[in-house]
N, C-alpha and C positions, 0 to 999 in steps of 0.2 A: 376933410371928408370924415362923415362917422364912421365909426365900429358897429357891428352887430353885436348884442352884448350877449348871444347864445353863442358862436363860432368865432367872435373878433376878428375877421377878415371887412374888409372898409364896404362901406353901401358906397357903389357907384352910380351917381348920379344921372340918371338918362338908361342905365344898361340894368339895374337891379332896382324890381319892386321892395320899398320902404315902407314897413309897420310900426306902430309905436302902439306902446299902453298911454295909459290916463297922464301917467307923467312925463310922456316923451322920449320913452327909454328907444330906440331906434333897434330892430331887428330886419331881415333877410326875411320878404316872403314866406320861402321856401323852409325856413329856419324856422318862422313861428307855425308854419304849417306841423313840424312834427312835434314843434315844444306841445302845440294845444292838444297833442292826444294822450301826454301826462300828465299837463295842468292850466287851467285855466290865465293862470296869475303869472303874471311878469317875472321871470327869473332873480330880476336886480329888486323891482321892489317889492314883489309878492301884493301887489294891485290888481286887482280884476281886471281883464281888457275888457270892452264896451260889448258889450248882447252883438250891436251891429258885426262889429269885425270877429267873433266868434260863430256868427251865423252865417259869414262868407265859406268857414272851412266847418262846417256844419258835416256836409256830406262826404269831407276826406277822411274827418274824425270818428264817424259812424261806422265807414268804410274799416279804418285800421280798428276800430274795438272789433269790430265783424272778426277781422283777420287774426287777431287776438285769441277771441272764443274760440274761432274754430281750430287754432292750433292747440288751444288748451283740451277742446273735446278731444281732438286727435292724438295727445297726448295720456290722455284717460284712458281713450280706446287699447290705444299699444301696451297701457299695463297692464289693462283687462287682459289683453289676451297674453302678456305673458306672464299672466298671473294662471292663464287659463294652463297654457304650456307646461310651464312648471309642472301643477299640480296632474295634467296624465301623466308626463315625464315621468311623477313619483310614483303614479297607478301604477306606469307597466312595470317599476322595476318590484313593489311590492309583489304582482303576480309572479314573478321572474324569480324574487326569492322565494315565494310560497311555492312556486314549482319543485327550486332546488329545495326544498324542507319534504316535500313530496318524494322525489328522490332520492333522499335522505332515511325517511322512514322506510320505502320499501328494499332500502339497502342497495343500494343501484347508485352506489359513489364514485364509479368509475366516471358515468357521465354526470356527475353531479357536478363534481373536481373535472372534468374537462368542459363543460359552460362557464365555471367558476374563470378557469383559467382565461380561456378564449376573450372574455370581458375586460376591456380597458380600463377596470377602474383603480388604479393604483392610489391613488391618492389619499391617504389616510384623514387629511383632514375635512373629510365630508363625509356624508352618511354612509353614500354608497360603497366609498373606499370600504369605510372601515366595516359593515355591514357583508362585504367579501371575505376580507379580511377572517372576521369570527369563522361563517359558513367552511371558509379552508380548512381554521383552525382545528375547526369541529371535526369537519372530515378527515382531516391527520388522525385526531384521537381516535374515532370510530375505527380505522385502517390499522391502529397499531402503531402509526410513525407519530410519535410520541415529541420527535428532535423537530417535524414538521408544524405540531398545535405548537410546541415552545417558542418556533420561531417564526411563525404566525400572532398569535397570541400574546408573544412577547412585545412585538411590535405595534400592535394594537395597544394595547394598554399603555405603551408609552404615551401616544397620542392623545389617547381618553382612558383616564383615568378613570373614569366614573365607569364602568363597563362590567356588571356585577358577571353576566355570563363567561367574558373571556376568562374571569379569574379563576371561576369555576372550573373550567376546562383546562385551567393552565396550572392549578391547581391538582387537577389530577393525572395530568401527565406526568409533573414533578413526582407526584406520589409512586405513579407507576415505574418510574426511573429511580425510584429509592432514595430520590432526593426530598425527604419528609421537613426540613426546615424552611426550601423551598416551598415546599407544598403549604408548608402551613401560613407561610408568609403572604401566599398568593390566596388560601383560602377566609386568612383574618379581612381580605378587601371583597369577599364577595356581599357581604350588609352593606 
């Protein structure tokens, strides 16, 4: 008995429809039904099969590209939208720190530092961590708790280095603490 040469399981004679290309390669129906919707051409010899027996699976072929696109649109779609997501995501928190910078200026740190706090974003290695992070930091220095921006601040900057403002701040706490080689150390990384 043959093989199918896409699956290699045997064509049974009487109980399994048999297709062949131009050169008699022998496939399973059902086997060149999904080969034909990645390629025309006979897996073994890369021979066109006949118009005829391409235009039998004409309409399952058409079918699976259909099913194809539309998962590929629906695919688009879900990163439109959480392309969309994303970006209010980052709206609301911009507003949320422009709130707490609001509160900040009008000196109203207590509830500045308790949103700040109440907010799960620990995680340094993202905006919002470390964009908390600073906001504490800041609001330590502004309070006088000087060990608070150090140990805000300090932790920050571990993370991101590039952070001209924590330095600044961390910079002057040192300074306030009379710890001036610190200070200077932290204000040489504020460029």
């Amino acid at each position: 008995m043959p093989s199918c040469i896409i699956c290699h399981m045997e064509i049974v004679e009487g109980l399994d429809i048999r297709e062949e290309c131009p050169n008699e390669h022998p496939v399973h129906d059902d086997c060149l039904k999904e080969w034909l919707v990645h390629s025309l051409n006979c897996p073994l010899c890369s021979n066109k099969y006949s118009q005829s027996l391409i235009d039998r699976y004409k309409g399952y072929i058409e079918q699976k590209e259909k099913e194809k696109q539309d998962a590929f649109n629906y695919k688009i779609k879900e990163e439109e939208i959480k392309k969309i997501e994303e970006l209010a995501e980052k709206m609301v928190f911009f507003k949320y720190t422009d709130y707490i910078d609001t509160l900040i200026e009008k000196e109203d740190y207590g509830t500045a530092l308790d949103m700040l706090l109440s907010r799960d974003e620990t995680n340094l290695s993202t905006y919002k961590g470390q964009k908390i992070m600073f906001l504490r930091g800041k609001i330590g220095f502004l309070t006088y708790r000087y060990d608070v921006t150090i140990s805000c601040l300090f932790k920050l900057v571990k993370e991101n280095f590039d952070y001209p403002e924590a330095f600044l701040y961390l910079g002057k706490a040192y300074q306030k603490l009379g710890l001036d080689d610190k200070a200077k150390w932290a204000f040489e990384r504020v460029q």
